[in-house]
N, C-alpha and C positions, 0 to 999 in steps of 0.2 A: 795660185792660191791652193793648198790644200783641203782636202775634202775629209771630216771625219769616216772615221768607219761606219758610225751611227750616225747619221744626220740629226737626228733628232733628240740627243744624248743633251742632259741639260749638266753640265760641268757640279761634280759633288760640292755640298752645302749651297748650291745655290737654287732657291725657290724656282719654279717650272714658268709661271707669272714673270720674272724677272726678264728670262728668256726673250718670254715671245716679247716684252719692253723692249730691249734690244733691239731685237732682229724688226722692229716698226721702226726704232729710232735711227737704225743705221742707213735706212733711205731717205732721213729728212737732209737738207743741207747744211748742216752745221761741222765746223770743227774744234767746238769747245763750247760747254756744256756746264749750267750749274744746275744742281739737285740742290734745293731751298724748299726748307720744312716749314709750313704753312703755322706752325705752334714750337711753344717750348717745348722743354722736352723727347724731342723728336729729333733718332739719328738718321742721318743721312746717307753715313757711314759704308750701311750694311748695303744700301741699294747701289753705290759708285762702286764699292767694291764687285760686289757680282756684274757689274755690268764689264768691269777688267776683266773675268774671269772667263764671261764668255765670250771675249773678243780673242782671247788666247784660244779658245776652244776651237772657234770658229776659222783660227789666223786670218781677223780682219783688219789688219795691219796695224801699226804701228799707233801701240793706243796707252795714256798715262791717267792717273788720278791723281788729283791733289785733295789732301786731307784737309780742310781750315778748320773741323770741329775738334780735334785735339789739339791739348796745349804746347802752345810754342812759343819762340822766340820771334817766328817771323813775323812781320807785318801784315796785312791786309795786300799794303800794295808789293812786297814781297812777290808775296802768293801771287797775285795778279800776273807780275815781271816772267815769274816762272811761268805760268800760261800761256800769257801773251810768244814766250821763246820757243815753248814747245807747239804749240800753232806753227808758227813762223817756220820750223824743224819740219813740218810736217804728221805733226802727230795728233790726233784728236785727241781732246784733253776734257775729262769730267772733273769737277771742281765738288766736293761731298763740303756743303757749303754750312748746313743746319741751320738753324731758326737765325733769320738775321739781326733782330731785336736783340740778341744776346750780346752783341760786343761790334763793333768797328770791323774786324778782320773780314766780314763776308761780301761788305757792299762792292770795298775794288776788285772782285774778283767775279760778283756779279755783272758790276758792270762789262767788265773787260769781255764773259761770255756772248758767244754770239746764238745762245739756246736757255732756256730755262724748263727743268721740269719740276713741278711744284710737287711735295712729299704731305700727303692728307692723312689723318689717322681717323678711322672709323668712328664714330660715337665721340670724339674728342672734339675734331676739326670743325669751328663751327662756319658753312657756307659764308658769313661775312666777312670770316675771317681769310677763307680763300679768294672772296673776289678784292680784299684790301691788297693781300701780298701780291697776287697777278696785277694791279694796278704798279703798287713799289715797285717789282721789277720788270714791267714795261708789260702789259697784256701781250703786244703784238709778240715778243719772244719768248709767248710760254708755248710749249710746242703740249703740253698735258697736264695733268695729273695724276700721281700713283697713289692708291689708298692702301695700306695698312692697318692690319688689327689695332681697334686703340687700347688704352693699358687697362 
């Protein structure tokens, strides 16, 4: 595995916070991961992305995201298929899932995770509202919560 030159270089546009997210999460035991926004409104997007970013940065191996907050054609369980194959491949896989309420496509792809981290927005999110969805998608696989400025 290589070593950057900087150790501590947080890969450009990606928050410093995001980082140290990362580098805690990459010593839990998981190899597929959903990020579920505790509210509407709320992407998921930007935090699955950065977390690819500094998996390249860091070259901690073989690592994918799946999008289900933009519009597609695929399914729910689609998405899922795809995750479940890249586990299987060997690749850790973060699923940028957004608020589950919104549509069908997120549950099979939560379910299929074997991690969840729940996405909270400051002044927005309200505490009921997080310990409902950490119920939805099983407490025991919520490995966190990340908070975000809310709008």
């Amino acid at each position: 595995m290589s070593k950057p030159s900087e150790p501590f270089m947080t890969p450009a546009g990606v928050p410093r916070d995001h980082q140290f997210l990362w580098l805690s999460l990459i010593g839990e035991a998981w190899r597929s991961l959903a990020v579920v926004a505790v509210d509407t409104n709320t992407s998921t997007w930007e935090l699955a992305s950065a977390l690819d970013k500094i998996a390249a940065r860091y070259d901690l191996g073989s690592f994918k995201v799946i999008d289900a907050e933009s519009p597609s054609t695929a399914t729910g369980e689609a998405l899922a298929e795809d995750l479940k194959s890249s586990v299987a491949q060997g690749v850790r896989t973060v699923a940028a899932v957004g608020w589950l309420l919104d549509g069908p496509r997120g549950f099979p792809l939560v379910e299929a995770a074997e991690a969840i981290v729940l996405l909270v927005r400051l002044g927005v999110s309200r505490a009921a509202d997080v310990q409902a969805m950490a119920e939805l998608v099983g407490r025991e696989r919520v490995l966190g919560c990340v908070t975000v400025r809310g709008a």
